[in-house]
C-alpha positions as CSV (number, residue, x, y, z in Angstrom):
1,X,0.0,0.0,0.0
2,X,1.1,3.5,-1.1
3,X,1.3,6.4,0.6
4,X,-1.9,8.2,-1.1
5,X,-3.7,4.7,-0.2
6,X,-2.7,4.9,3.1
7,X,-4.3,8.4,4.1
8,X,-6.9,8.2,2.4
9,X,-7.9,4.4,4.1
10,X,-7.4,6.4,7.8
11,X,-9.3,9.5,6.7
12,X,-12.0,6.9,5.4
13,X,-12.2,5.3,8.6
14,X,-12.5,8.2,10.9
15,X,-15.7,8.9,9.0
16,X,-18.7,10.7,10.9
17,X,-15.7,12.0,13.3
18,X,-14.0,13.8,11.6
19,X,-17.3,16.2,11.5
20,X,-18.1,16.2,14.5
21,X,-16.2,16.5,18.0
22,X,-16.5,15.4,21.0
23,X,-19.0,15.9,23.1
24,X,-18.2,18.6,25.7
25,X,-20.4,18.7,29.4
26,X,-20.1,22.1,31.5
27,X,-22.8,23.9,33.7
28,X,-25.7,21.2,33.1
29,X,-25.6,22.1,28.8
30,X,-23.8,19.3,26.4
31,X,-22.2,21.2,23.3
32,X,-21.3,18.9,20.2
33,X,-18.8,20.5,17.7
34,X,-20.2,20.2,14.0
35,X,-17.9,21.0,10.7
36,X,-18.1,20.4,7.7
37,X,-15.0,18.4,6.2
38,X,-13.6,17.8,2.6
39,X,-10.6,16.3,1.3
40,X,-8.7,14.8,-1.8
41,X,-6.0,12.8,-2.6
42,X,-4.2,12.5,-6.3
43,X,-0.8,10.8,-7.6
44,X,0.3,10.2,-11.3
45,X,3.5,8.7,-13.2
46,X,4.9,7.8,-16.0
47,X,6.4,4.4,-17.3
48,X,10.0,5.8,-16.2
49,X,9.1,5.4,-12.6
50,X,8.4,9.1,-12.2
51,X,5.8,10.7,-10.9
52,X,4.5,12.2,-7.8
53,X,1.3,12.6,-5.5
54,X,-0.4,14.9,-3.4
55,X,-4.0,15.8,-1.1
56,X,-5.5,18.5,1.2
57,X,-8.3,18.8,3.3
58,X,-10.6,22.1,4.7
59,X,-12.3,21.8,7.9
60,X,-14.6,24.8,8.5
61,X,-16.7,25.0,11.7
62,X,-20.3,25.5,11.0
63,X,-21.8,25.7,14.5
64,X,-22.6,23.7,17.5
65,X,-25.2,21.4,18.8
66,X,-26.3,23.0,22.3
67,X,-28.0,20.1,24.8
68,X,-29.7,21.8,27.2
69,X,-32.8,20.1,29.3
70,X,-33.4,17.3,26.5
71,X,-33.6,20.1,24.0
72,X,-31.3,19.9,21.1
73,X,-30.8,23.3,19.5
74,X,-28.2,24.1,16.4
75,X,-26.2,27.3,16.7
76,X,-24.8,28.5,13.4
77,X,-21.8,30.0,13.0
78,X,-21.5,33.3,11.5
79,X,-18.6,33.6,10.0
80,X,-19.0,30.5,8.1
81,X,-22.4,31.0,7.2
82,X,-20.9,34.3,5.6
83,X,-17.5,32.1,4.3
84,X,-20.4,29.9,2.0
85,X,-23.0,32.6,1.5
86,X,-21.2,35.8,-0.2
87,X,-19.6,33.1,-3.1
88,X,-23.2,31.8,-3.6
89,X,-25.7,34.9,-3.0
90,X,-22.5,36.5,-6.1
91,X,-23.1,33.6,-8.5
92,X,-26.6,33.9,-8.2
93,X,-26.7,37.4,-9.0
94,X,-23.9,37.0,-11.8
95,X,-26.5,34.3,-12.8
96,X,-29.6,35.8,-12.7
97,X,-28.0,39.2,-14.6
98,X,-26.7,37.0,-17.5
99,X,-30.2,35.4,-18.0
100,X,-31.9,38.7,-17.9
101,X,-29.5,40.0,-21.0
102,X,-30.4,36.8,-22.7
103,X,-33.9,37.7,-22.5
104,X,-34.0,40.6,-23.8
């Protein structure tokens, strides 16, 4: 086994974990890190026995699961909801203006 096939089998198996943390307790409230994970891995090479490989990852925090009386609530965070909502709400609008001088 490779090096490429190595990672990624470990990353693989840490599955739902690697999205969410640990459960934390303090002052009667449970709080349950969530975040939302991606990652790749890539190699290549020739018939010479060259070549060459590669992979990264992004973690972002997305908020929190807050425990408090039996009552699960989600609590966003804002910075990421603002790191995945300017890039969208700007293709959307780059979008919708392209349609509209198609239209006319």
């Amino acid at each position: 086994m490779n090096i490429v096939e190595s990672l990624a089998q470990s990353v693989k198996s840490r599955g739902v974990h690697l999205a969410f943390g640990e459960p934390v307790v303090a002052d009667g409230m449970t709080v349950i890190p969530v975040a939302f994970v991606g990652y790749g891995f890539g190699g290549g090479g020739s018939n010479e026995a060259m070549g060459g490989g590669g992979g990264g990852g992004v973690s972002i925090p997305v908020g929190i699961y807050r425990i408090t009386d039996g009552t699960v609530r989600f609590i966003p965070n804002p910075i990421a909801i603002l790191v995945a909502g300017v890039p969208l709400v700007l293709a959307t609008g780059i979008a919708l203006s392209r349609i509209l001088k198609a239209l006319r």
